[in-house]
C-alpha positions in Angstrom: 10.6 -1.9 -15.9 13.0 -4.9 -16.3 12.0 -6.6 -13.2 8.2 -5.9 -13.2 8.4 -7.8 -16.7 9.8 -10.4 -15.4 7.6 -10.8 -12.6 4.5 -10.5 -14.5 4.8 -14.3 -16.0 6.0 -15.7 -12.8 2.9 -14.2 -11.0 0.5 -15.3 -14.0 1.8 -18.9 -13.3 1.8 -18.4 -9.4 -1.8 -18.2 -9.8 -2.9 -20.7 -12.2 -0.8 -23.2 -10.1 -3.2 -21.9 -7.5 -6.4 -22.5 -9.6 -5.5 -25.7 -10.4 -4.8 -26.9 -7.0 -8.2 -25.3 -6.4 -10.0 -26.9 -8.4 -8.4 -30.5 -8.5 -9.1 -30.7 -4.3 -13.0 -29.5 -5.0 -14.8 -32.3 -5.8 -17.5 -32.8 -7.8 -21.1 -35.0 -6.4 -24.0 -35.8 -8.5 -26.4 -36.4 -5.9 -28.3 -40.0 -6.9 -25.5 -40.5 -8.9 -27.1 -42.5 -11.8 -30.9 -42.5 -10.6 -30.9 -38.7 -10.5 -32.7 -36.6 -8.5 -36.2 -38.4 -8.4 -38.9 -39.0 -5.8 -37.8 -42.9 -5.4 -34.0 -41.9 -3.9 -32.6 -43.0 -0.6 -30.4 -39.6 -0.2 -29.8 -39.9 3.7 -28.1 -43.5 2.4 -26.1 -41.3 -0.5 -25.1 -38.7 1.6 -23.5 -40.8 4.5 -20.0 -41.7 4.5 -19.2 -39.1 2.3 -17.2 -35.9 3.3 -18.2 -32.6 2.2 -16.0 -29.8 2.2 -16.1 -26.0 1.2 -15.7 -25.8 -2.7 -17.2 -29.2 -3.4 -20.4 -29.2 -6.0 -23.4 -30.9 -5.6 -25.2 -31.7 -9.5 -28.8 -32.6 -9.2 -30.1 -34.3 -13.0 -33.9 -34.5 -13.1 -37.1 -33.7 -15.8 -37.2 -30.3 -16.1 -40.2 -28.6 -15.3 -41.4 -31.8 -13.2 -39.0 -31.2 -10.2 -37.4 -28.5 -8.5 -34.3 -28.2 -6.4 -34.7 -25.4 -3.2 -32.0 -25.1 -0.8 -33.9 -24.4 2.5 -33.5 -23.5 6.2 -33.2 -26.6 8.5 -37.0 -25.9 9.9 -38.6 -25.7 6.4 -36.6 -29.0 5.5 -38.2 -30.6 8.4 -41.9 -29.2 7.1 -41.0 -29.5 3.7 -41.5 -26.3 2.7 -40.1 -24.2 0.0 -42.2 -21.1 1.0 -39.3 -18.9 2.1 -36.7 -20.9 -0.3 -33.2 -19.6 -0.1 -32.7 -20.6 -3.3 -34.7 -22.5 -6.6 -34.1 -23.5 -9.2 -36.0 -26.7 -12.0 -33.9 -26.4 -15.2 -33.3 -30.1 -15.1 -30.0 -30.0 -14.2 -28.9 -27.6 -11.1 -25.2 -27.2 -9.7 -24.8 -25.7 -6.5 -21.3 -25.2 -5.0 -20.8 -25.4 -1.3 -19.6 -22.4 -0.2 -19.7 -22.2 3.8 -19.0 -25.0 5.8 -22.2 -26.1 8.5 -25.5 -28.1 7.2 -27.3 -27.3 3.7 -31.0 -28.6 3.2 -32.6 -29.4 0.2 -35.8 -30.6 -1.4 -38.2 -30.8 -4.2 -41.0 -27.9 -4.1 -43.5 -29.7 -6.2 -46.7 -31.0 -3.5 -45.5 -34.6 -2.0 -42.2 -34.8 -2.9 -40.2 -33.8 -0.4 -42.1 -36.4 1.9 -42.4 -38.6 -0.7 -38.3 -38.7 0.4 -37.0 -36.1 -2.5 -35.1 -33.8 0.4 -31.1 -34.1 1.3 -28.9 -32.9 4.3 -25.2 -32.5 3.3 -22.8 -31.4 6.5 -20.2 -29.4 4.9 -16.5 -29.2 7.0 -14.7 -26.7 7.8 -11.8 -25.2 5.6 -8.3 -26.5 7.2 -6.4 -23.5 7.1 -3.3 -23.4 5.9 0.1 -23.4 8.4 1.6 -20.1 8.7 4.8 -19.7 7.3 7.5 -19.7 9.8 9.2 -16.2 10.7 12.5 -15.8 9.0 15.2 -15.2 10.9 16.9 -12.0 11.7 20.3 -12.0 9.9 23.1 -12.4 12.3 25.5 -8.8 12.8 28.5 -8.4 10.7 31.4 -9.1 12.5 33.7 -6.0 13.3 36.9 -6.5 10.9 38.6 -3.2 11.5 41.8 -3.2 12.8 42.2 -1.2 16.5 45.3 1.1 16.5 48.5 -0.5 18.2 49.2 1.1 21.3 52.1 3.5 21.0 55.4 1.5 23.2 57.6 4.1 21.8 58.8 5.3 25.5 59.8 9.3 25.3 63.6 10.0 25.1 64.6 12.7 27.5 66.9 15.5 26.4 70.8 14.3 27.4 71.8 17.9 25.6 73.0 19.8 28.5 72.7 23.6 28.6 75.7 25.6 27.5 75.3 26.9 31.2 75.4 23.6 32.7 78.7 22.5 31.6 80.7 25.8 31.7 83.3 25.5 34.7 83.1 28.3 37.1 86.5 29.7 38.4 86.0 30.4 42.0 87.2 33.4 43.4 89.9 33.4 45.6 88.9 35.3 48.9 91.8 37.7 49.9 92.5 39.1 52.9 91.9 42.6 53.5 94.9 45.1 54.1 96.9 45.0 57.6 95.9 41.4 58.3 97.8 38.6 57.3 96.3 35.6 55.3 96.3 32.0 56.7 99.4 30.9 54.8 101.6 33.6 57.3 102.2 35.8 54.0 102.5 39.7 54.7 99.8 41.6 54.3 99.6 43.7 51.3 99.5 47.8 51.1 95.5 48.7 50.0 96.2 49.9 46.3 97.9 45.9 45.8 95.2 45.0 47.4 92.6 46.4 45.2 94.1 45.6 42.1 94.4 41.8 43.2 90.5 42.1 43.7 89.9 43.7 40.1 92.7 41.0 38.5 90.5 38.3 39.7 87.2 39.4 39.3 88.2 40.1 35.3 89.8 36.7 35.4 86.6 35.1 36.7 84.1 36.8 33.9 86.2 36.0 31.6 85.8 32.1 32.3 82.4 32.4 32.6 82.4 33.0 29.2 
């Protein structure tokens, strides 16, 4: 509600700016200008030189009720003829604003007049449009401040912590030779029960170092 109050005045102004530019570039032509509209005018002579536009007004100042003032189509302007005016009008003082751009005709409808040289030919231009405002342009993109990760460097540490198994000495077992043969050192050989027990001594001897 705040906003659309505020905007209200600053329209309102927008468009009286607006007006008044408007109206200060029409301008205002009183056709004759101090003779009037009467039968002894030259108004090919006031006309030329002079640059109509679209919004411009033409005044006509006459005796009422002794003159008229129709606006008519190019072929009743040469006839003079205010049979099929497009418009009339003989209040003594008639304003007519130019509203398209192209040729307007006008003349007095009272008998010998118009050839008596009461008739004028305005050429209206055309409206100069206005530029077209230029296209804005498209903000340029935000620029991406976010941070990418760091790569991880960290290299992996292997495991150095050997398995209990891997560091337990094993006591190899001393091959004997079997009874009635002697070993390669020249001993003796040795009766079967010594021979068996020897066996047993060291396999006990080598579970126990395993452990």
């Amino acid at each position: 509600m705040a906003s659309g109050g505020a905007s209200s005045p600053a329209l309102a102004a927008l468009l009286l700016l607006v007006c008044c530019v408007s109206v200060a570039a029409a301008t205002k032509y009183t056709v004759g200008d101090a003779s009037g509209w009467t039968t002894t005018g030259d108004y090919a002579t006031w006309a030329s030189g002079k640059k109509f536009k679209v919004g411009d007004t033409l005044v006509f100042n006459y005796a009422g009720g002794s003159h008229t003032v129709d606006e008519v189509s190019a072929s009743d302007y040469a006839a003079c003829s205010s049979s099929k005016a497009l418009s009339s009008d003989s209040a003594g003082s008639t304003t007519v604003t130019l509203k398209t751009a192209g040729k307007h005709y006008f003349i007095c409808g009272v008998a010998g007049h118009c050839s008596s040289g009461m008739k004028l030919v305005v050429d209206v231009a055309k409206a100069v449009a206005a530029p077209a405002p230029a296209p804005a342009k498209a903000p340029a993109p935000a620029a991406d401040t976010t941070t990418p990760d760091a790569p991880d460097t960290t290299p992996d540490t292997p495991s150095t912590s050997p398995s209990s198994s891997d560091v337990t000495p094993k006591t190899p077992v001393t091959a004997l030779s079997p009874p009635g043969k002697k070993s390669t050192s020249g001993a003796a050989g040795l009766g079967a029960a010594a021979w068996a027990g020897l066996v047993l001594s060291g396999l006990v001897a080598a579970h126990l170092a395993a452990f």
